[in-house]
C-alpha positions in Angstrom: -16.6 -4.1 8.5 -13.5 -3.7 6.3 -11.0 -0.9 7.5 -10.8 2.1 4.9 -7.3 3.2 4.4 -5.1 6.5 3.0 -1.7 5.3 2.8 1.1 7.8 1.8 4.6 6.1 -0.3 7.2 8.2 -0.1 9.7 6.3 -2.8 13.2 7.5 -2.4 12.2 11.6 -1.3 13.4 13.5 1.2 16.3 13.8 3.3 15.9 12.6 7.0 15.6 16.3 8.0 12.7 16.6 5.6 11.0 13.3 6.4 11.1 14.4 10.1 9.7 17.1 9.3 7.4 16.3 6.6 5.7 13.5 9.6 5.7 15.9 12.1 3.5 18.1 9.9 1.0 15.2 9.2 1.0 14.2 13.1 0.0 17.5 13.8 -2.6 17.5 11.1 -4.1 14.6 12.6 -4.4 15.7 16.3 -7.3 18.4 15.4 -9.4 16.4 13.3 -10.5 12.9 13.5 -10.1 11.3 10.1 -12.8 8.4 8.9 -9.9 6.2 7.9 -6.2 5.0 9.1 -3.9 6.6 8.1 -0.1 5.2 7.2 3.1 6.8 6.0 5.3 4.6 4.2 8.7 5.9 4.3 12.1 5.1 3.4 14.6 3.0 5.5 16.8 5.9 6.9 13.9 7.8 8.4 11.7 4.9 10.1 13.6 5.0 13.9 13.5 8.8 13.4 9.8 9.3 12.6 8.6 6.4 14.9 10.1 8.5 17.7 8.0 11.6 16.7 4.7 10.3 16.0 1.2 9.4 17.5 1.3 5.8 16.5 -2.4 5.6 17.6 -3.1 8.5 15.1 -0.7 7.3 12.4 0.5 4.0 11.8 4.5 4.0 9.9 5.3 1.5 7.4 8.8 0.7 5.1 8.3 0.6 1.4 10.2 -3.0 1.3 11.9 -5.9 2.8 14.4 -8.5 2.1 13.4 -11.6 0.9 15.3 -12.9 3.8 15.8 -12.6 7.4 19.5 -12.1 7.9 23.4 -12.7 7.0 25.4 -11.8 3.7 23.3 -9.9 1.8 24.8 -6.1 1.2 22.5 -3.5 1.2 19.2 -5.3 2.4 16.8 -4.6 5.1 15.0 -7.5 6.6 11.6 -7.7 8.0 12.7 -8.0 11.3 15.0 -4.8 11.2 12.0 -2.8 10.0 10.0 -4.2 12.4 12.4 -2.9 15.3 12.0 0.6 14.5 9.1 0.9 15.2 7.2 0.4 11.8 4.3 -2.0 11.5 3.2 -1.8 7.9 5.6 -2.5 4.8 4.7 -2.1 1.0 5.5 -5.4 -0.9 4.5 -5.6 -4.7 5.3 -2.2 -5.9 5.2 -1.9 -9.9 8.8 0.1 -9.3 10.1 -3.1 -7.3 8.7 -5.2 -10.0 9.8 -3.4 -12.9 13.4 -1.9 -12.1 14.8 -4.3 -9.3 13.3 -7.7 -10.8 10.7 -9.0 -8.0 9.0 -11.2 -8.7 5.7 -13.4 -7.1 8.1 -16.0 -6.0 10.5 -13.5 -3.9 7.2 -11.8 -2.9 5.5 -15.1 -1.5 8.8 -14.8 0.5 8.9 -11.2 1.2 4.8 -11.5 2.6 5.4 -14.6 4.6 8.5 -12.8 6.3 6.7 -9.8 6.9 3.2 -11.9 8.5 6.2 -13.4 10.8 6.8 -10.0 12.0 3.8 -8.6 12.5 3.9 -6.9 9.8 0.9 -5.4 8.3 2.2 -5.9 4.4 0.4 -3.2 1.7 0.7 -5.5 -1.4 0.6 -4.1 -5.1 -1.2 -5.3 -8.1 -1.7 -3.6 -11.4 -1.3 -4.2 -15.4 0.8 -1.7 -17.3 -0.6 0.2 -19.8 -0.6 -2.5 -23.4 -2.0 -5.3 -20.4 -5.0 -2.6 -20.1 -5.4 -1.8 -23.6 -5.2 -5.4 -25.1 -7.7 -6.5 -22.8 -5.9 -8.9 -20.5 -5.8 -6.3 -17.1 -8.1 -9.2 -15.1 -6.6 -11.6 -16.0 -2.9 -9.9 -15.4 -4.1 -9.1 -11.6 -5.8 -11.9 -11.1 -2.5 -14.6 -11.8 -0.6 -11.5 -9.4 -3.1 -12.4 -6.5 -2.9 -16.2 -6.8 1.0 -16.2 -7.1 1.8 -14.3 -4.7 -0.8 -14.5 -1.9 -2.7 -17.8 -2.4 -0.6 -20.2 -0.4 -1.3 -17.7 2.9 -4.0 -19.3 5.5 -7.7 -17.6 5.1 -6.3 -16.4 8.7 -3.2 -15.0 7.4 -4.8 -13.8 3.9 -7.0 -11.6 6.1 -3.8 -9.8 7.4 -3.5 -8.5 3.8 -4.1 -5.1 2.7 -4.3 -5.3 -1.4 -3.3 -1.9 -3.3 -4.7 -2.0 -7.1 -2.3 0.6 -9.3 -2.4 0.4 -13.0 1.0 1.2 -13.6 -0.2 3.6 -16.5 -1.6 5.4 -14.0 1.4 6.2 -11.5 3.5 9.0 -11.5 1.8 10.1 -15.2 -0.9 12.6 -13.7 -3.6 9.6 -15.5 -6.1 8.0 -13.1 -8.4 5.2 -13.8 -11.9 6.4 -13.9 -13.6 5.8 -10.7 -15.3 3.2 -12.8 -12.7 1.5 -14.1 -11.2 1.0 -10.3 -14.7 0.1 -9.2 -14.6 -2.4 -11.8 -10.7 -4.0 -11.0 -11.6 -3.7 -6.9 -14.9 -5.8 -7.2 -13.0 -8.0 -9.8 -10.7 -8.4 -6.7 -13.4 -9.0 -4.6 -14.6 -12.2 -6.6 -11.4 -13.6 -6.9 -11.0 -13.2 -3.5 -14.5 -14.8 -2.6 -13.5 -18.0 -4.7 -10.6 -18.9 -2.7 -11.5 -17.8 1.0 -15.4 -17.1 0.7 -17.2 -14.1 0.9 -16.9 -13.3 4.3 -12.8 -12.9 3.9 -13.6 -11.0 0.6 -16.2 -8.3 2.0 -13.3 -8.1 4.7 -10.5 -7.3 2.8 -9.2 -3.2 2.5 -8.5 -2.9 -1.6 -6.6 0.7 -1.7 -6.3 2.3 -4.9 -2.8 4.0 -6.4 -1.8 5.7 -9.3 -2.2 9.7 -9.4 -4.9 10.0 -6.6 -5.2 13.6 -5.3 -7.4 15.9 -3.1 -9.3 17.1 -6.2 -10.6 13.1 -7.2 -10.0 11.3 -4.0 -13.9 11.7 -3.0 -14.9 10.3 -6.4 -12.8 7.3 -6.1 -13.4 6.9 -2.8 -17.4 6.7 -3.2 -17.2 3.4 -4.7 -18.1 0.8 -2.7 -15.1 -1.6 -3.6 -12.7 1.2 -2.9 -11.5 1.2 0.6 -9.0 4.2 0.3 -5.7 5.4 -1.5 -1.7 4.4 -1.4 -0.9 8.0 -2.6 2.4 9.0 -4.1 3.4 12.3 -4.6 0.7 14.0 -3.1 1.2 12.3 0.5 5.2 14.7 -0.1 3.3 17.8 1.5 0.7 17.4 4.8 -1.8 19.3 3.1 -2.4 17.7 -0.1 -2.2 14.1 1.7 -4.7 15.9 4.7 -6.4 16.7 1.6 -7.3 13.0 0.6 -7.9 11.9 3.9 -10.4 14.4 4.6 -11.9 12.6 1.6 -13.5 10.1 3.9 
């Protein structure tokens, strides 16, 4: 039975202070319930050693919202999968429509970037999603569907499986929009039979398929009802414990 999932990215917010803080909150959150779901915060480089020090990591697992396409030497300003891996984390975001979009990524450097983090023992959170004209001229399949293959269809059925897949339309993120829940029921099952035609259904049905893109307390339940939707990588509502509380307790 496939794992359901709420994921918090943090982008670039908070200070170290803050993001010490800010986990400390959710830990505490955490130890007086008992959620229905894993639960990961994805956070950025400065804080992981911090936060991994602080935290239940049977209660919350702590991920890194990238890695370098490589493993060491002369390249200023990266971190590599193995440097993320020794703090602590074992999760990192790879994909990201920001990554894609501002910083150039693309499925090449992230068949790279997934590889590197599978090496690791890495759990990697991998983004898919069509912007907003791919969605409204009717191409959003197929956009997601050459993402998948590009990126992720070299991997082992073994190593495939180590995969959690994170569907955002990019219209949808940071712009208070959401997909309906039927329009991510649709893209997730979509997924699912992509999936199911490369590894078989048994890899499919096992496979978590998060959705992103303005999810909040108030629709998480909706969204989260759908029986291709396996949980959330939530944005700016996983920046206070009690909103991203909020969408665990969705579960």
């Amino acid at each position: 039975m496939r794992k359901k999932i709420v994921a918090g990215n943090w982008k670039m917010n908070t200070t170290l202070a803050e993001g010490v803080g800010l986990a400390k909150d959710v830990n505490e959150a955490l130890k007086h319930v008992t959620p229905k779901c894993d639960v990961v915060i994805a956070v950025p480089f400065t804080h992981l050693a911090s936060i991994a020090a602080v935290i239940d990591s049977s209660k919350l697992g702590l991920g890194a919202e990238n890695c370098a396409d490589h493993v060491k030497g002369a390249y200023t300003g990266e971190v590599s999968a193995p440097m993320v891996a020794s703090t602590g984390a074992t999760y990192v975001i790879l994909g990201h429509s920001e990554r894609r979009q501002y910083y150039g990524e693309t499925s090449e450097t992230l068949k790279v970037k997934v590889g590197l983090a599978l090496e690791n023992a890495l759990t990697p959170i991998f983004c898919i999603g069509e912007v907003l004209e791919e969605r409204e001229n009717g191409t959003y399949l197929d956009v997601v569907k050459k993402q998948i293959e590009e990126a992720l269809f070299d991997l082992s059925a073994e190593d495939f499986g180590k995969i959690i897949l994170a569907y955002e339309p990019v219209w949808a993120i940071g712009t208070g929009k959401t997909a309906t829940d039927d329009q991510a029921e649709e893209m997730h099952a979509f997924i699912r039979s992509v999936i199911a035609k490369k590894y078989g259904d048994q890899v499919a049905d096992d496979c978590s398929i998060l959705y992103g893109g303005s999810c909040k307390p108030s629709n998480a339940a909706q969204l989260f009802a759908k029986p291709n939707v396996d949980g959330g990588l939530i944005g700016g509502a996983s920046l206070e414990a009690e909103s991203f509380m909020g969408i665990v307790n969705a579960f």
